[in-house]
C-alpha positions as CSV (number, residue, x, y, z in Angstrom):
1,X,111.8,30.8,14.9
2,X,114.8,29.1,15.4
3,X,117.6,31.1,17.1
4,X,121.0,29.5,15.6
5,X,122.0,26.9,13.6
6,X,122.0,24.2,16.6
7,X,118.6,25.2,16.7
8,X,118.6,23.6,13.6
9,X,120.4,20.5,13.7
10,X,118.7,19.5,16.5
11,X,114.9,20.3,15.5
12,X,116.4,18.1,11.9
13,X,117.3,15.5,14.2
14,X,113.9,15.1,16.2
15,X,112.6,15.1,12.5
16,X,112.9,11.0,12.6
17,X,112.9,8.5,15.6
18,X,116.3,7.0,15.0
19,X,118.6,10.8,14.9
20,X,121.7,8.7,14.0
21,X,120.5,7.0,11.0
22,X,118.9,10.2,9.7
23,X,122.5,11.5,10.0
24,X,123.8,9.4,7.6
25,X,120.7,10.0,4.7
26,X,121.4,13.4,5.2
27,X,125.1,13.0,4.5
28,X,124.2,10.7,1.8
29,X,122.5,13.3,0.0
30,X,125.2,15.8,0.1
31,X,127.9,13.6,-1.2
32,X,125.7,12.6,-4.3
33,X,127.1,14.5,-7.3
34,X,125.4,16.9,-8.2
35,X,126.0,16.5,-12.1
36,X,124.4,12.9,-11.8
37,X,121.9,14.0,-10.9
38,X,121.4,16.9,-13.3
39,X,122.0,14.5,-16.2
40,X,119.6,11.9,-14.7
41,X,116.6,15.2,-14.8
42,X,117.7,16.0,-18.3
43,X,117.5,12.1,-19.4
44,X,113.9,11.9,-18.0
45,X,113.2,15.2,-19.5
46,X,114.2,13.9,-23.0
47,X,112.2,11.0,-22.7
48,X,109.1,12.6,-21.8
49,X,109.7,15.1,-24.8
50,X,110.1,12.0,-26.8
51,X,107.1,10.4,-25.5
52,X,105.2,14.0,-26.0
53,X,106.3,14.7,-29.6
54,X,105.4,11.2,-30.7
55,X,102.0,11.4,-29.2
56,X,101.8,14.9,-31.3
57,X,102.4,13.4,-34.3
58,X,99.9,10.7,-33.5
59,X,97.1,13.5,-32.8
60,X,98.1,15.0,-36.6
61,X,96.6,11.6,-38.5
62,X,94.3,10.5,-35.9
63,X,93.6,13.0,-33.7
64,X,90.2,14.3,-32.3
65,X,89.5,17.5,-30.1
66,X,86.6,17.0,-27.6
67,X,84.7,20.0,-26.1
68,X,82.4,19.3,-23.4
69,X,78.5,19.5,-23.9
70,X,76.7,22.2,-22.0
71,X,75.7,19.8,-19.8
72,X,78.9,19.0,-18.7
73,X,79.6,22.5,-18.4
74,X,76.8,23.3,-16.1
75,X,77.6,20.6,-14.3
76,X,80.8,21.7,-13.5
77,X,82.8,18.9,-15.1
78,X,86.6,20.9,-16.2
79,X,88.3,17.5,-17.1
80,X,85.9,17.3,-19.9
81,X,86.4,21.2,-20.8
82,X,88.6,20.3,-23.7
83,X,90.4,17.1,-24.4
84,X,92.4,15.9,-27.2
85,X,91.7,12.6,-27.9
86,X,94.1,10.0,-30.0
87,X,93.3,5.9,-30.5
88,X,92.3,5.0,-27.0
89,X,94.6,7.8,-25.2
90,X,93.2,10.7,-23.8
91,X,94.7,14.7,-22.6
92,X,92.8,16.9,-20.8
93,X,92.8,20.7,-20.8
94,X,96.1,20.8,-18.7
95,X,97.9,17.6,-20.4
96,X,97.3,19.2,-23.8
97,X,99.3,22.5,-22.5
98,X,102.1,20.6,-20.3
99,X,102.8,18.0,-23.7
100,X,103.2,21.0,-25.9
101,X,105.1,23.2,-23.4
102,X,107.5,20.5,-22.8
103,X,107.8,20.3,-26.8
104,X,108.3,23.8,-27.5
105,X,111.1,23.8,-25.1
106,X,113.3,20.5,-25.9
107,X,112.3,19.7,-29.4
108,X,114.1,21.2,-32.9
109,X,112.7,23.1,-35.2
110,X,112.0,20.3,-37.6
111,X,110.5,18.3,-35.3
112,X,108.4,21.4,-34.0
113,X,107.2,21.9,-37.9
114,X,105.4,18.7,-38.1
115,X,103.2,19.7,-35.2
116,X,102.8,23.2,-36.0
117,X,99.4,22.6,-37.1
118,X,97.8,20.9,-33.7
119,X,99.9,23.1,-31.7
120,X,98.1,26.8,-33.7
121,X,94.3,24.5,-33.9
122,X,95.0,24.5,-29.2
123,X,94.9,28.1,-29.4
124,X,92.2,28.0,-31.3
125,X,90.1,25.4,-29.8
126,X,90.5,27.5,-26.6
127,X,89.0,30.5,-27.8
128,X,85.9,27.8,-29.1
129,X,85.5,26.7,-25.8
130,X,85.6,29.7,-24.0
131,X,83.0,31.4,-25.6
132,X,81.0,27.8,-25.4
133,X,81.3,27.9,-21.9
134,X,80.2,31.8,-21.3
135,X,77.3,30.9,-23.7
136,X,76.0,28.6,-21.7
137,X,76.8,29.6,-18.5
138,X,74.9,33.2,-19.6
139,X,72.0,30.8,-20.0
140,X,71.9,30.2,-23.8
141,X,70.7,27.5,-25.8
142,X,71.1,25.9,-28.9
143,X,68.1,23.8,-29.4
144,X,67.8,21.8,-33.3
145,X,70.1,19.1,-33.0
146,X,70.6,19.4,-36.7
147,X,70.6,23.1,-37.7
148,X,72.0,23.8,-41.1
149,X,74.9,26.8,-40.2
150,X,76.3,24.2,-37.3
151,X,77.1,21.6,-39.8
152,X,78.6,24.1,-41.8
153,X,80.5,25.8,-39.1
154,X,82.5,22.7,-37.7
155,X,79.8,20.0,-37.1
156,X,76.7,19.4,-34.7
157,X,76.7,22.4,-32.2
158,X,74.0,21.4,-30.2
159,X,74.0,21.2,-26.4
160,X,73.5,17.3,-25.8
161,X,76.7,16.2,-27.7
162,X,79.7,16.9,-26.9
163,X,81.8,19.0,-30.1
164,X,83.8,17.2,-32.1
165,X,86.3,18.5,-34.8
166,X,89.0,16.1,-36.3
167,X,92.5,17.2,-36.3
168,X,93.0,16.7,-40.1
169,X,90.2,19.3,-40.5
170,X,91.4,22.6,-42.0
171,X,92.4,25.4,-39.8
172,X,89.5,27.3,-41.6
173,X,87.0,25.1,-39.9
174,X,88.3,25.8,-36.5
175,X,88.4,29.7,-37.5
176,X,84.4,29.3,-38.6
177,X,83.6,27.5,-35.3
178,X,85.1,30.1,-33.1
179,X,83.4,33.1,-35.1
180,X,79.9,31.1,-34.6
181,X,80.6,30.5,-30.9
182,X,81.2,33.9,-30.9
183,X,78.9,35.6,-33.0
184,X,75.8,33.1,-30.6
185,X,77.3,34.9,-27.4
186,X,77.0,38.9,-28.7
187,X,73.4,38.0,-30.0
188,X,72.7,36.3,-26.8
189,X,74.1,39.2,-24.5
190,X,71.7,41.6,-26.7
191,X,68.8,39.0,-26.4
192,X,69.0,39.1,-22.9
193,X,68.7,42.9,-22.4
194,X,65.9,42.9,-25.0
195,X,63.9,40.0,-23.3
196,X,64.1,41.6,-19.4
197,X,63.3,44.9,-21.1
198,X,60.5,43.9,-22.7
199,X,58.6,41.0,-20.1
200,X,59.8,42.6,-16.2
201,X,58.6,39.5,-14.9
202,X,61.4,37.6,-16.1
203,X,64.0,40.3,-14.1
204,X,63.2,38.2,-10.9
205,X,64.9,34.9,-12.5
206,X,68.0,34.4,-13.9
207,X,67.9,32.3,-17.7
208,X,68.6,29.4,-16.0
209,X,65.9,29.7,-13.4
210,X,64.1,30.5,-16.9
211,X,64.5,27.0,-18.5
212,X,64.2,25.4,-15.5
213,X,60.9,26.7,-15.2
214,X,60.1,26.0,-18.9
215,X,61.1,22.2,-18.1
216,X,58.6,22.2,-15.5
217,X,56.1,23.2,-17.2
218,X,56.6,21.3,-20.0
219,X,57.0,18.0,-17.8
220,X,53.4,19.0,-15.3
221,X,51.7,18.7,-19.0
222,X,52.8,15.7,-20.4
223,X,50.5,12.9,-20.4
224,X,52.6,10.6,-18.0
225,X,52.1,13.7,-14.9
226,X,49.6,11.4,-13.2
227,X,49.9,14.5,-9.9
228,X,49.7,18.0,-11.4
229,X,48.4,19.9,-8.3
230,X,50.7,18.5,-6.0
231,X,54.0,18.9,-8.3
232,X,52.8,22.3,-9.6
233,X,52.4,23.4,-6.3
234,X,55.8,22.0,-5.3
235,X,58.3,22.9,-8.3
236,X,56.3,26.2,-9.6
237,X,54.9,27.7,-6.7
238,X,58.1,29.1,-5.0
239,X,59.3,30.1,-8.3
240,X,56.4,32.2,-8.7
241,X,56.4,33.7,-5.4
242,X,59.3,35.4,-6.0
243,X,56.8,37.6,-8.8
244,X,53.7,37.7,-6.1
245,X,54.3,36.4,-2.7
246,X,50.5,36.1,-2.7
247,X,49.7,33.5,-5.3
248,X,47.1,30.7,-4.9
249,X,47.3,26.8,-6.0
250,X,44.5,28.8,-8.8
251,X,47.3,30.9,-10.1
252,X,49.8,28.1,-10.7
253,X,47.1,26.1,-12.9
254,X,46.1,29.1,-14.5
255,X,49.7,29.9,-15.5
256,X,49.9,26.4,-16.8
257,X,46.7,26.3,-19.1
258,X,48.3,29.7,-20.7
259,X,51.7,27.8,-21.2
260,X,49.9,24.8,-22.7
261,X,47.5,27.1,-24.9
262,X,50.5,29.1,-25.7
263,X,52.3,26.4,-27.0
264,X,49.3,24.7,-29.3
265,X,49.2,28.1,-30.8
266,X,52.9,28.4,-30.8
267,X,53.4,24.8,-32.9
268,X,50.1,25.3,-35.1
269,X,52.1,28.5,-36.0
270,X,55.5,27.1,-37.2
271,X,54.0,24.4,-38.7
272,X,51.7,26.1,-41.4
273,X,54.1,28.9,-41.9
274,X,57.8,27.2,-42.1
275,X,59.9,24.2,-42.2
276,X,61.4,23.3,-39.0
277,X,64.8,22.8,-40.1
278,X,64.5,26.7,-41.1
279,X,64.4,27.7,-37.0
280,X,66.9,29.8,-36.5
281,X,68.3,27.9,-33.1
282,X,68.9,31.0,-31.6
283,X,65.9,32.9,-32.2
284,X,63.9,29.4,-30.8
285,X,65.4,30.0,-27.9
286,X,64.6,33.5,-27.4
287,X,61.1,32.3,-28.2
288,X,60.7,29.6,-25.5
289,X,61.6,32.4,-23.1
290,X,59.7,35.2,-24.4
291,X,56.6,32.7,-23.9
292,X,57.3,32.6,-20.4
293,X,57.4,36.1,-20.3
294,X,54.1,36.1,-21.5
295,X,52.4,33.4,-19.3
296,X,53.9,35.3,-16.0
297,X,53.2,38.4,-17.0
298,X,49.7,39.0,-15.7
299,X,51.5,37.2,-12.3
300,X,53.4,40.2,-12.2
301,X,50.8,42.3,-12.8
302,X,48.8,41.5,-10.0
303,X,51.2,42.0,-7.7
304,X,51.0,44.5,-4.9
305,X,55.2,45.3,-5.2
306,X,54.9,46.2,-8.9
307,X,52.2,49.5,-8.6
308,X,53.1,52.8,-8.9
309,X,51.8,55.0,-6.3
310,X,50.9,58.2,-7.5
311,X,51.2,61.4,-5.2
């Protein structure tokens, strides 16, 4: 700490190589008027209010709100969390907020009325993608591209595309696609507890271990695998450790001919008793996962760690 104020001047003098000239920028500085430069601030803060509001009223004919795809999400992307898009310029999350802050605070009250709309569909659009977000990042999916309730709740929901609702869309639209995000997350939450309650094997994973898992075994069976032991012993295996630390090369294929008889049973199923456009996306999900339950199930079983000793 410095002890006095020469102290001071001389450790702001060692600040630059040349202590005379820094003298005279100092001194510079404090004879500036302090006004000018208050009215300079307030000048380029009316400007950028201008620039804000007029880009505002842009968003209100051709605007276009952008939520990020689960992808994205998992991914970690935040600049694509939420963006308002308008002809070829682009806000993210925090632009959106800083635009419409800086409005609120130096625009009138007329000017403020034709924005209200975009300004109450942010708040809105931010409870949408929060509850996107802890959907996904909880592990659910959404997985028909074209189920019937997401066109009617505010367009394609489905995880590949990114949400899009228009600006000139009715604030009920926005209030039907945040009460569907939200109403997917409490059935998902009570899904969950109902799936680990039921199949114990899938307590060792968390969901997205699950789908990873389902991916796998989806992939090792498609025709164009050309090296199932060697992949199946590679991307399954250690997963399935984890339930038996025991488990043989045997095991994994065995696991695998269940998945893939599960499934043929599984599609012969939907297809003689329902339309596919009649899958509930939600319940598929909890489906896909319950079948893995199933197929790991007698790994469980066999393991040592799972038996009850009786005294």
């Amino acid at each position: 700490p410095l002890e006095d104020m020469t102290s001071l001047a001389k450790a702001i003098l060692k600040l630059h190589s040349n202590g005379q000239e820094f003298v005279k920028m100092i001194k510079k500085c404090c004879d500036t008027d302090l006004n000018t430069i208050s009215t300079l601030v307030k000048e380029a803060d009316k400007l950028r209010t201008e620039e804000s509001l007029k880009q505002l009223k842009n968003a209100m004919a051709f605007g276009e709100w952008q939520f990020a795809s689960c992808e994205d999400i998992l991914k970690g992307k935040k600049e694509k969390q939420l963006n308002l898009k308008t002809n070829d310029i682009v806000w993210s999350y925090e632009e959106i907020g800083e635009n419409i802050d800086r409005v609120l605070l130096g625009a009138g009250k007329e000017e403020l009325k034709e924005i209200e709309t975009v300004i109450q569909q942010f708040e809105k659009c931010k409870e949408i993608s929060s509850y996107r977000i802890k959907f996904w990042k909880k592990g659910g999916r959404i997985d028909i591209e074209n189920d019937i309730e997401n066109d009617e709740k505010g367009g394609n929901q489905n995880d590949d595309k990114p949400l899009k609702l228009p600006v000139r869309s009715q604030m009920d639209e926005f209030e039907a696609c945040k009460e569907c995000w939200k109403r997917r997350l409490i059935q998902w939450k009570k899904q969950c507890l109902k799936l680990r309650e039921k199949y114990p094997a899938l307590n060792y994973f968390c969901f997205h271990e699950i789908h990873y898992l389902i991916h796998q075994f989806n992939t090792l069976l498609s025709p164009s695998c050309h090296n199932r032991p060697f992949q199946a012993f590679k991307s399954i295996k250690s997963f399935l450790q984890k339930i038996n630390c025991q488990i043989t090369d045997q095991d994994v294929d065995k696991v695998l001919q269940e998945w893939q008889d599960l499934k043929a049973l599984t599609n012969s199923k939907i297809w003689k008793s329902r339309n596919v456009l009649d899958v509930d996306s939600d319940e598929d999900c909890e489906e896909h996962i319950a079948d893995v339950g199933t197929v790991l199930h007698s790994v469980w079983h066999a393991s040592k760690h799972n038996c009850v000793i009786e005294n």
